[in-house]
C-alpha positions as a printed NumPy array, in Angstrom:
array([[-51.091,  55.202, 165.93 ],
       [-48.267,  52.932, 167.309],
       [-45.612,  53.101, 164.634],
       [-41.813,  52.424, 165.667],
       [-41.939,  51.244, 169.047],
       [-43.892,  48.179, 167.858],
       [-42.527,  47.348, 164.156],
       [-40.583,  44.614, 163.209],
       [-36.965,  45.443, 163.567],
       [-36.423,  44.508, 160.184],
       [-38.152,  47.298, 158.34 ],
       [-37.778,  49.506, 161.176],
       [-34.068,  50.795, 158.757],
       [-36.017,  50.974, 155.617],
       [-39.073,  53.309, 157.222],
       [-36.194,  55.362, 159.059],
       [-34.26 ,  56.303, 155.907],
       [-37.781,  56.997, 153.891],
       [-38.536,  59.552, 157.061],
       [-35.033,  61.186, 155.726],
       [-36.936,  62.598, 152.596],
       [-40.328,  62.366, 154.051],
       [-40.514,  64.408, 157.485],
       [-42.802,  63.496, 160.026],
       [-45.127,  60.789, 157.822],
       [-43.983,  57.975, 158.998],
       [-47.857,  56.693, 159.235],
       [-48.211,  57.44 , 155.511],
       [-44.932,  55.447, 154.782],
       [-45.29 ,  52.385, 157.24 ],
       [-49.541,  52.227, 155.037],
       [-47.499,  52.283, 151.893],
       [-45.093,  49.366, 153.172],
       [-48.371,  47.378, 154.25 ],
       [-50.108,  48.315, 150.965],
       [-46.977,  46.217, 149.61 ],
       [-46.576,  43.474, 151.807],
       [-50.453,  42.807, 151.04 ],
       [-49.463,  42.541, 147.21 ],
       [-52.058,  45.343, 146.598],
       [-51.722,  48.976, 144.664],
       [-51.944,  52.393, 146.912],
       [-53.937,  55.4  , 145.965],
       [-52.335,  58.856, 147.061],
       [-54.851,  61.598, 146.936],
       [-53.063,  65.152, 147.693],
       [-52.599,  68.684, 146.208],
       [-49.45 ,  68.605, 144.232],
       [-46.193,  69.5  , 145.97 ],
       [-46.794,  67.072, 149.497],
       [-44.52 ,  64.732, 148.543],
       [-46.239,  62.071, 146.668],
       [-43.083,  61.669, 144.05 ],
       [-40.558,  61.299, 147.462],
       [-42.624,  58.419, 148.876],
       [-42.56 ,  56.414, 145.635],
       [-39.19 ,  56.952, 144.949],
       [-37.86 ,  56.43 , 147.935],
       [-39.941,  53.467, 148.522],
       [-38.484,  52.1  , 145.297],
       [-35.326,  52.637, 146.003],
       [-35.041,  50.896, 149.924],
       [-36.46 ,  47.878, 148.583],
       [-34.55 ,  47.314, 145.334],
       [-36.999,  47.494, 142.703],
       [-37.049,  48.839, 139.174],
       [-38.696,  51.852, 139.114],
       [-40.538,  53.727, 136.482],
       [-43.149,  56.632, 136.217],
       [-46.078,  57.589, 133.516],
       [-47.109,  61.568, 134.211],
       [-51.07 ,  61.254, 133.081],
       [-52.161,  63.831, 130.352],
       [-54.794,  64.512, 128.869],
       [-53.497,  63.263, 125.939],
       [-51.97 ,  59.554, 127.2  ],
       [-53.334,  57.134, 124.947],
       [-52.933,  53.489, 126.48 ],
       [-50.544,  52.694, 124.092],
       [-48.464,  54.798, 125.832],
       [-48.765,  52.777, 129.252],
       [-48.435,  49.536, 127.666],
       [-46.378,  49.65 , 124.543],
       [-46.948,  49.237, 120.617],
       [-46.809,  47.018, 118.207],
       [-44.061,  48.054, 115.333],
       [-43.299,  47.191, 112.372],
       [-39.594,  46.765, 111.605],
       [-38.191,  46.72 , 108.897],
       [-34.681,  45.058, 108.946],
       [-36.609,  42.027, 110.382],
       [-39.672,  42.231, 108.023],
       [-41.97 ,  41.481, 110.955],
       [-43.681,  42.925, 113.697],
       [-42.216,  43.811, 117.004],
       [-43.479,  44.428, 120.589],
       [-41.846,  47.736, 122.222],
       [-43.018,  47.383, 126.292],
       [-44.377,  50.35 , 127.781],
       [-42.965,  52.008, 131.046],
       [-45.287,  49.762, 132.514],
       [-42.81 ,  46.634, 132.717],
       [-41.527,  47.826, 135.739],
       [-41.952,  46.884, 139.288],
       [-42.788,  49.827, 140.958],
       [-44.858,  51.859, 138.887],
       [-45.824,  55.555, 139.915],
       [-48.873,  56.987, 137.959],
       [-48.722,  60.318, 138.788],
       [-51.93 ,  62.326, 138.495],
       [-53.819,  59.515, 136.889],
       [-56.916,  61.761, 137.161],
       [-55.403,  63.711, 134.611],
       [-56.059,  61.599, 131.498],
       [-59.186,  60.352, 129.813],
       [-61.335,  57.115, 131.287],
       [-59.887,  55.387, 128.501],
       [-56.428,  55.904, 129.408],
       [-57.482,  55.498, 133.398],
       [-58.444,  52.105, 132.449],
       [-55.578,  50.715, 130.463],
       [-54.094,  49.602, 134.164],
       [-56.824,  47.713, 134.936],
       [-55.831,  44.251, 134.097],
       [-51.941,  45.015, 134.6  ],
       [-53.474,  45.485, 138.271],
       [-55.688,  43.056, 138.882],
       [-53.611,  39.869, 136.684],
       [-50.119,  41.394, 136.794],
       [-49.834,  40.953, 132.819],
       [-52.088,  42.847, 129.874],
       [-52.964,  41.757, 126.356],
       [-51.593,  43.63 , 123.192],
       [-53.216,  41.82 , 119.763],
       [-53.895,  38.997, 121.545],
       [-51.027,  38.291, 123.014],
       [-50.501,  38.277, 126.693],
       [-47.371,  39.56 , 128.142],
       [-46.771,  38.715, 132.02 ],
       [-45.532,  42.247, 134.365],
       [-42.342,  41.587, 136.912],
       [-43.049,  40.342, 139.918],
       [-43.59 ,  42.124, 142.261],
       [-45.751,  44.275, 140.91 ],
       [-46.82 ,  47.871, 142.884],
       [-48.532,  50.667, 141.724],
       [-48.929,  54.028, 143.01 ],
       [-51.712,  56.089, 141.93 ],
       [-51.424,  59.539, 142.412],
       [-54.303,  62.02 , 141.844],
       [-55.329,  65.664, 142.099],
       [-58.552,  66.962, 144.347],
       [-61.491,  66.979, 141.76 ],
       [-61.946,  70.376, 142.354],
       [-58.79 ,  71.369, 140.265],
       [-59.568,  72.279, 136.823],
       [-58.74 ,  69.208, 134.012],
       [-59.357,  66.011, 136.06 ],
       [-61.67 ,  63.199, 135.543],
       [-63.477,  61.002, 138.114],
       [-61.618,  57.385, 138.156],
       [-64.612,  54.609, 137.676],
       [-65.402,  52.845, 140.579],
       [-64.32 ,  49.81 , 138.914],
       [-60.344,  51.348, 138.985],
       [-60.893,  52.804, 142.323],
       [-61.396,  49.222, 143.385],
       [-58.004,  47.875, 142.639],
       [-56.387,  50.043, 144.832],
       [-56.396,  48.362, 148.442],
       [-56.179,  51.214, 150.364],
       [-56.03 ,  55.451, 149.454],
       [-54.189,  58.02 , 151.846],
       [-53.578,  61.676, 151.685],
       [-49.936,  62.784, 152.818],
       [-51.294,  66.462, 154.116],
       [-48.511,  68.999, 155.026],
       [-46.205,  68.547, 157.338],
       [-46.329,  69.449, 160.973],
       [-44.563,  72.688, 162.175],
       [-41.505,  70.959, 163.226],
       [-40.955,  68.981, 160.556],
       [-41.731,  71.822, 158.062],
       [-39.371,  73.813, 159.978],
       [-36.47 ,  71.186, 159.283],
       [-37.322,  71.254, 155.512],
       [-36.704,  74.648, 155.462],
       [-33.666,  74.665, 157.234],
       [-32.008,  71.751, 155.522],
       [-29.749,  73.253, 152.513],
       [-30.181,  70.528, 150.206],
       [-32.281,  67.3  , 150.188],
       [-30.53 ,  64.26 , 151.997],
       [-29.661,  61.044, 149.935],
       [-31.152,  57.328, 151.122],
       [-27.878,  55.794, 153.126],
       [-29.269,  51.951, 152.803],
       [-28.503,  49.552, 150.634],
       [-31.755,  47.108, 149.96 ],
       [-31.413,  44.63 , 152.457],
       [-34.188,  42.225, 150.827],
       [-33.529,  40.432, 147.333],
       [-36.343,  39.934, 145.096],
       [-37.365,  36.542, 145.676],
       [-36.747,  37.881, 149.724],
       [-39.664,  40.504, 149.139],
       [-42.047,  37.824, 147.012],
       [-41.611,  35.365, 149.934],
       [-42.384,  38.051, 152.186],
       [-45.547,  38.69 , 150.907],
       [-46.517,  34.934, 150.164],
       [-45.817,  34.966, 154.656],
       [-48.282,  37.859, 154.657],
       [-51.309,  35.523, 153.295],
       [-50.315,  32.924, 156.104],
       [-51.236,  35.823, 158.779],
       [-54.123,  34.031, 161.075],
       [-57.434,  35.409, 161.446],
       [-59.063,  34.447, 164.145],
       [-63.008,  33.777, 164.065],
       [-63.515,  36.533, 166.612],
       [-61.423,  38.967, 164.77 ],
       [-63.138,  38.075, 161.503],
       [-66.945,  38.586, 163.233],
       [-65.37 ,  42.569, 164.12 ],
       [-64.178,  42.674, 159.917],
       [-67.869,  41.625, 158.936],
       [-69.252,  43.822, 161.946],
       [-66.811,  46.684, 159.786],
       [-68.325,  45.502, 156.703],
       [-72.372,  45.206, 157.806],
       [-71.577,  48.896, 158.76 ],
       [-71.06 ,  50.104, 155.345],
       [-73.637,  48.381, 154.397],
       [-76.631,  48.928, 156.495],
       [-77.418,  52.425, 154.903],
       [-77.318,  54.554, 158.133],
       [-74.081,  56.267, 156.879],
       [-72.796,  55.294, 153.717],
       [-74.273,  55.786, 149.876],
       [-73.22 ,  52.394, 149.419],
       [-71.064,  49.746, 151.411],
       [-67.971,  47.674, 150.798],
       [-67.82 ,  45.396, 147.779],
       [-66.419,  41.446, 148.532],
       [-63.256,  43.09 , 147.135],
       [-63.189,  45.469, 149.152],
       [-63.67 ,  43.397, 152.428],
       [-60.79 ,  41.379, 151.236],
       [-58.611,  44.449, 150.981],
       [-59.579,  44.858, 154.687],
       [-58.456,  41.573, 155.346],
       [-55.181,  41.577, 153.574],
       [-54.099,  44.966, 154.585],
       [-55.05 ,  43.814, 158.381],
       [-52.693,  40.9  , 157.455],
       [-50.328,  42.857, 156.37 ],
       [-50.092,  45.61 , 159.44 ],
       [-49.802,  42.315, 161.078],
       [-46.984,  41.015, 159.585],
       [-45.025,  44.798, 159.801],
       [-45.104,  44.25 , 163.59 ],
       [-43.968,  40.807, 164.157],
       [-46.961,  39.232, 164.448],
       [-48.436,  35.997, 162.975],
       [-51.834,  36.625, 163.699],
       [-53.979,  39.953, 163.482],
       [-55.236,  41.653, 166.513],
       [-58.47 ,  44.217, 166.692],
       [-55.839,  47.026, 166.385],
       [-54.507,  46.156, 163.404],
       [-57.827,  46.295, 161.59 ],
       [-59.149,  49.177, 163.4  ],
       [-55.624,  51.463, 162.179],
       [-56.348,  50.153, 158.027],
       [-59.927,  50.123, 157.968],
       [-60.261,  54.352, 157.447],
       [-57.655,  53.687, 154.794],
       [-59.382,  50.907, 152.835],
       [-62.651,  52.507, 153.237],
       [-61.589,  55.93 , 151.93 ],
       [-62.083,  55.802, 148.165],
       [-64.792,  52.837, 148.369],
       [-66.996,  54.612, 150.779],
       [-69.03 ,  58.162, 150.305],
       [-71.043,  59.731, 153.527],
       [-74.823,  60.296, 152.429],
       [-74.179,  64.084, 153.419],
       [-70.921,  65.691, 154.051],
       [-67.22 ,  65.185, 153.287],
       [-65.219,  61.594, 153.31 ],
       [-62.402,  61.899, 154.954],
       [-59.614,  59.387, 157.182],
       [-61.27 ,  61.141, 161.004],
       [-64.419,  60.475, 160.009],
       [-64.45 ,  56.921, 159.197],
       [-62.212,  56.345, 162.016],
       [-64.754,  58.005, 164.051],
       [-67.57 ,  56.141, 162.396],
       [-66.363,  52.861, 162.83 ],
       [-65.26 ,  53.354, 166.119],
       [-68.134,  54.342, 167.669],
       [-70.454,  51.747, 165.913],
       [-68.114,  48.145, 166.112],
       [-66.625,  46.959, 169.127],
       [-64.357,  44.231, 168.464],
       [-64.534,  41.269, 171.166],
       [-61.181,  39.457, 169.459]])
């Protein structure tokens, strides 16, 4: 994948001092970047301990944004996402205490963890940026990013995410360990390093940012290899099921998006063909064997050849 050689100088500093607590995944950070830019949420599947809580954080912190964080239980009611109604007493009425999800970067760690109830209390703070309490409707910061974070099913005490929440996340990725050099500097450092940027965006910065990212041009060739993508999923030869409208927007917008990240007004066949594993990976399920990022790349590749 062409990473630094091609980016935009502009967010080549902010990927650079991410790489300074996250060796070697500088893939994993420039998808997480994109997953922004495209004004979607990001889905990290990974056994604990990969750095999940690193990317977030230091994701939040080079861009400026308020960050918060909800560990899943098993116990998490939604009430403790969104916030509570309470009464108080000194002004003999009730009162709305916010939940940790006012926040503009949100981390749900181990969502997976808590019931489908719980799971599903994000949905419309996802989808509408605000959520309803007793009928009122409170409006989330802007922006508005969530990180989902989430076990293998195989470990004991998770539960499946519906489809319907899998869906809101544009794209899913899975950090894996680090290669043997960067593991070996880990090791060797004596104590982690500290981000040495100061946010060089402002809020309203990063929101017009994003509102530049819808203005990325598609051409009419590129969008016949997106629905060549899409048929793909579709047709039944692979795949249990294919991509959703949704989901071929996600491919869209994150193709926008990798776009954008290297200087680029308009989106070329290689800028779908590095997202589209990454969009597909939690929306699409092989008829026999194991999902994973090679094997959609693999897939697609050797079934779609883009003429844009």
């Amino acid at each position: 994948m062409k990473l630094m050689n091609t980016l935009d100088t502009k967010f080549t500093p902010l990927i650079t001092a991410i790489a300074s607590q996250l060796y070697g995944k500088e893939e994993s950070i420039t998808l997480t970047l994109a997953a922004f830019f495209a004004k979607g949420h990001l889905l990290v599947e990974d056994i604990p301990g990969v750095g999940k809580t690193t990317l977030a954080r230091a994701l939040a912190s080079v861009l400026g944004l308020e960050f918060g964080r909800i560990q899943f239980t098993s116990d998490l009611l939604p009430s403790d996402i969104l916030g509570v109604n309470y009464f108080d007493q000194k002004k003999s009425d009730f009162v709305f205490k916010k939940g940790p999800i006012f926040t503009q970067f949100l981390l749900a760690d181990e969502i997976n963890r808590s019931m489908p109830k719980t799971q599903s209390a994000l949905l419309e703070a996802m989808e509408e940026g605000r959520i309803s309490i007793d009928r009122e409707v409170y409006t989330l910061q802007e922006p508005f990013f969530v990180m989902g974070t989430q076990n293998p099913y195989e470990e004991v005490g998770t539960f499946r995410l519906p489809d319907s929440q899998l869906d809101r996340f544009i794209c899913a990725l899975r950090i894996g360990y680090p290669e043997y050099e960067a593991e070996r500097a880990i090791l060797s450092r004596q104590k982690p390093k500290s981000i040495d940027i100061s946010p060089p965006f402002t809020t309203q910065e990063l929101l017009a940012m994003q509102s530049e990212v819808t203005q990325v041009h598609l051409s009419d060739a590129l969008l016949d290899y997106l629905q060549s993508i899409i048929a793909l999923s579709r047709n039944g030869a692979y795949f249990v099921h294919g991509l959703s409208t949704r989901g071929a927007l996600a491919l869209a917008s994150m193709s926008r998006a990798w776009a954008y990240l290297h200087s680029r007004n308009y989106a070329i066949p290689d800028d779908v063909t590095t997202v589209a594993p990454y969009v597909c990976l939690h929306r699409l399920k092989f008829t026999e064997g194991k999902t994973t990022i090679e094997r959609l790349r693999n897939v697609i590749s050797e079934n779609t050849h883009p003429d844009a």
